[in-house]
N, C-alpha and C positions, 0 to 999 in steps of 0.2 A: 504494500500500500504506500509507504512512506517513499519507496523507489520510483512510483505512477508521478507521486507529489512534485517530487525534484525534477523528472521530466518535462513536467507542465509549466512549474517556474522557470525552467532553464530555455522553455519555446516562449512563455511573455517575453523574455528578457531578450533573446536572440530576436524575435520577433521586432519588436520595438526597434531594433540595430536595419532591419528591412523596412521598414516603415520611414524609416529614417535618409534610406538611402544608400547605408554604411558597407550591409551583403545583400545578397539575394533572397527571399522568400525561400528558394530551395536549398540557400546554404540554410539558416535559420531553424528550416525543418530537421534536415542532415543534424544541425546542432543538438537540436532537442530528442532526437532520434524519437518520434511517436507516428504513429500511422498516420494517413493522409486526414483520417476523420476525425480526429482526437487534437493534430496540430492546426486544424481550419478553425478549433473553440480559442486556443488561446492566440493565435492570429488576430483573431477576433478581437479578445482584449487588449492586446497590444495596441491593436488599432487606435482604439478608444484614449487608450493610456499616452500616446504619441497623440490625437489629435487635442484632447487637455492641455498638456503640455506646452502644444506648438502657440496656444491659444492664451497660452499663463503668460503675466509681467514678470519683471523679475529675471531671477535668478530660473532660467529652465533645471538642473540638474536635480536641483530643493523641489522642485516640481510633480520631477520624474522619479524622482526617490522618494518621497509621499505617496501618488500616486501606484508605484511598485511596491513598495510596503503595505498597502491596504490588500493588493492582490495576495503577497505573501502571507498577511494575517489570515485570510482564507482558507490559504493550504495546509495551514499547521494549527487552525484553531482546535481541532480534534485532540492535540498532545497537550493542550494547555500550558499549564506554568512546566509539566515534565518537561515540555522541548530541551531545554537547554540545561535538563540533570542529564 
């Protein structure tokens, strides 16, 4: 389960880097290593997370790291305060 988790954060993350311009969609997926149907969800978000972003004053990175941190609360809420015993 916690191996699916790291997948999906590791395609918003990659994902966000094509959104952006940086690789390709198909490096991104390759990054996240998850089937075509599974890496189209967090694509997805990335989306979302890069057009916020693009849209924020300021500092972007404080933005984008806000924004990827609420994601990542998602994926680890289940472990609670354990995560990081």
């Amino acid at each position: 389960m916690a191996y699916q988790k790291v997948k999906h954060m590791t395609g918003v993350f990659a994902s966000v880097f094509a959104h952006t311009g940086h690789i390709t969609k198909e490096q991104a997926r390759e990054i996240s290593g998850l089937a075509e149907k599974d890496f189209e969800k967090v694509y997805a978000k990335a989306a979302r997370i890069a057009e916020k972003v693009g849209k924020a004053e300021g500092k972007k990175m404080d933005h984008f790291l806000n924004h990827f941190g609420k994601e990542i609360d998602e994926y680890v809420k289940e472990f609670g305060d354990k995560f990081f015993m």
